[in-house]
GUVO-860235 format. One record per residue (C-alpha): residue in one letter; x, y, z. Coordinates in steps of 0.25 Angstrom, whole numbers, plus 5000, padded with zeros to 4 digits. Layout:
AXYZ;...
***
This chain:
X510950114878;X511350114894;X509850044898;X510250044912;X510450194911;X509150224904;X508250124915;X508750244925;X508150184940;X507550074934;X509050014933;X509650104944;X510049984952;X510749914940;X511550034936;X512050034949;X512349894947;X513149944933;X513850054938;X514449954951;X514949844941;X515549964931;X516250004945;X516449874948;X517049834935;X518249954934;X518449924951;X518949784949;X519949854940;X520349954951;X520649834960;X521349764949;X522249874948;X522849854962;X522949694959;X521649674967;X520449574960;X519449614967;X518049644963;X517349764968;X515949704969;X516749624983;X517249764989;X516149805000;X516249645005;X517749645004;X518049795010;X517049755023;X518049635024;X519149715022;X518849845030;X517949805042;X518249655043;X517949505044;X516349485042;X515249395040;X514449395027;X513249455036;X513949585041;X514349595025;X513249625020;X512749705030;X514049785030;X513949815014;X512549805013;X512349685004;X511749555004;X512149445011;X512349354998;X512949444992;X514049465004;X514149325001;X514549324985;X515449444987;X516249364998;X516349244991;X516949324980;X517849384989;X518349254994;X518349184981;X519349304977;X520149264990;X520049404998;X518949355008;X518949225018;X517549175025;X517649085038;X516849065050;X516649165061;X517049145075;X516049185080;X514949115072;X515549005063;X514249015056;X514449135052;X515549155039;X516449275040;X517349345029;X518649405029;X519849445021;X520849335015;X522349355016;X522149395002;X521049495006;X522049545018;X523249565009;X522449645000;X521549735008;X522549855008;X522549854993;X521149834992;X520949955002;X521950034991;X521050024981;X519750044989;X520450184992;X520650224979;X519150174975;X518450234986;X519350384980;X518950374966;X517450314970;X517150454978;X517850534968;X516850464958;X515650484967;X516050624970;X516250684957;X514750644951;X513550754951;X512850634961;X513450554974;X513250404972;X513650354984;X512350474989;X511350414979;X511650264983;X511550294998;X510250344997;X509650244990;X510250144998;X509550215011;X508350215004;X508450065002;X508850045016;X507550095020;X506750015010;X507049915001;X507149934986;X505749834986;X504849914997;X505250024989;X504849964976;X503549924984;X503150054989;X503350104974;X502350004968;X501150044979;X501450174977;X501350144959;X500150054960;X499450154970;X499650254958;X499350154949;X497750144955;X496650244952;X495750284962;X494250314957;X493050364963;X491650304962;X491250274948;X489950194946;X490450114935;X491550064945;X490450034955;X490349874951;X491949874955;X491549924971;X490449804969;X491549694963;X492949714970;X492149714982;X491549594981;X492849524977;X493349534988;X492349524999;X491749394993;X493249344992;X493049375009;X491849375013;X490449375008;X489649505001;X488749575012;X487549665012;X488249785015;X489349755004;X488249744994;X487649854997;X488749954995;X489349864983;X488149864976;X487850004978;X489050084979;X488350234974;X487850214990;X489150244994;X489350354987;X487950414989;X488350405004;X489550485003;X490350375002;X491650344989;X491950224981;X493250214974;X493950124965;X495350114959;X495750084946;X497049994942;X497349984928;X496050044924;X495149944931;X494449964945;X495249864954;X494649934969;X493550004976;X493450064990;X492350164996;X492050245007;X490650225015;X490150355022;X489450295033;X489050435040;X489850585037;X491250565038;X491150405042;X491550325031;X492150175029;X493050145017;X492149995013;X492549904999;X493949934996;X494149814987;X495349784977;X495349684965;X496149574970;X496849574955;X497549714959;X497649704975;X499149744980;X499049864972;X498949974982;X497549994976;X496849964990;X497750064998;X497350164986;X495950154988;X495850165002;X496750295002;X495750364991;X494650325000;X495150365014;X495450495005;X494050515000;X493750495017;X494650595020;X493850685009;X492650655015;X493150695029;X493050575036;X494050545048;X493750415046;X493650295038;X493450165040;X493150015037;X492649875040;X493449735034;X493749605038;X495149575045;X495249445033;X495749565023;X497049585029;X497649645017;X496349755017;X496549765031;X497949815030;X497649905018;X496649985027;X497749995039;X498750045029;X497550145024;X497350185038;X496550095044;X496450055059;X495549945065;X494350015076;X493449935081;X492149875074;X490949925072;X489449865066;X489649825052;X488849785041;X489849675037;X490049525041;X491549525036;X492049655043;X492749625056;X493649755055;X493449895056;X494549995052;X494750145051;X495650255046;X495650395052;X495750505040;
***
């Protein structure tokens, strides 16, 4: 049973690993055949030496792409095995520089025999299959240049956990979860008002005033709630977005403020917009990435809101 074959992109990045030390493994033969003990994981730091010159372990590793400490391993390989020296630049004796040996010298044009004879058969071997390698690593390689294998992984798990949330329109068995996620997080911030109780308490006025309540569901319980207050035709604020702290980070805010901005568009409101406290940075950022942009502030009903914010459909 191949198990790296049958985990197929799960394990793409250790087959890669397998079929470079199965390479590997026959390419220290090939050297041996022309008398040389080389070891082929060495070649891009020993070529660089050999074909372009004398360099420090910086411009190593930006020359073959690889990482600084593992420039360093492969040259101390290198000068264990006696074809590389290291001494001091003089220009910066700080700074370590690497060259060839005598050793190294005396055997470049053997070692550039055989890099001939590898480089035919490599491209033979590339050419003749139904699929370019060499085209398939360069573009992943340019996609990873542009983002790195963890942003990409990122973006992948907001985009899974926005999937993962369901939105749900006004149920009244759901109406004591507008009224408790609510005041979680107010009374963790601030105090309850009259205003707040009056649409917590009686949220089938929001409704009756042409207004929506949602709520999203995460692994079958209700974590979040936002709605839409139609003050007058076509003017509405989005008021109680509020997420259980036990699921925040899970893309369930940005998911419920896009199904109500949605449900706003429906209505055919230009406009939709809020009042909060500058104190909820993490909010505040959520609305801007909705949309929303600070204007200036208005009569309000609330102690705590010293922001108003709004987001042009």
């Amino acid at each position: 049973m191949d198990i790296i074959l049958q985990l197929g992109p799960l394990a793409f990045v250790s087959r890669m690993r397998r079929l470079a030390e199965s390479v590997n493994l026959h390419a220290r033969a090939v050297y041996q055949q022309y008398g040389l003990d080389f070891d082929p994981k060495c070649f891009p730091v020993f070529w660089t030496l050999c074909e372009v010159g004398p360099m420090g372990i910086s411009e190593l590793a930006e020359h073959i792409g690889f990482s600084h400490p593992g420039v360093i391993q492969l040259a101390k390989q290198l000068e264990q095995d006696g074809l590389i020296i290291s001494g001091k630049s003089d220009a910066d004796k700080r700074k370590r520089i690497l060259k060839l040996s005598d050793k190294g010298e005396a055997l470049r044009p053997e070692f550039q025999k055989v890099w001939a004879h590898i480089q035919a058969v490599n491209t033979r071997l590339i050419a003749e299959r139904r699929h370019n390698l060499l085209w398939a690593v360069e573009e992943i390689e340019g996609v990873l240049a542009q983002q790195d294998y963890l942003s990409i992984f990122k973006d992948y798990l907001k985009t899974q956990q926005l999937e993962e949330v369901e939105i749900l329109d006004y149920d009244p068995a759901y109406a004591p979860y507008f009224k408790s996620l609510n005041q979680t997080w107010i009374e963790q911030y601030f105090r309850l008002e009259p205003h707040d109780l009056e649409q917590l308490d009686h949220p089938e006025h929001i409704l009756q005033k042409g207004g929506v309540i949602l709520f999203a569901r995460y692994q079958q319980e209700i974590v979040g709630t936002v709605a839409l207050v139609q003050e007058k035709p076509g003017d509405f604020e989005m008021v109680k977005m509020a997420v259980s702290p036990q699921v925040q980070g899970r893309q369930i805010g940005k998911k419920l403020g896009q199904a109500i901005l949605q449900k706003a568009r429906e209505a055919g409101a230009a406009q939709v917009w809020l009042e909060s406290n500058t104190r909820l940075v993490p909010a505040i950022e959520l609305y801007k990435k909705l949309g929303f942009y600070k204007v200036a502030m208005t009569a309000t009903p609330y102690e705590r809101a010293d922001i108003r914010m709004q987001c042009d459909l």
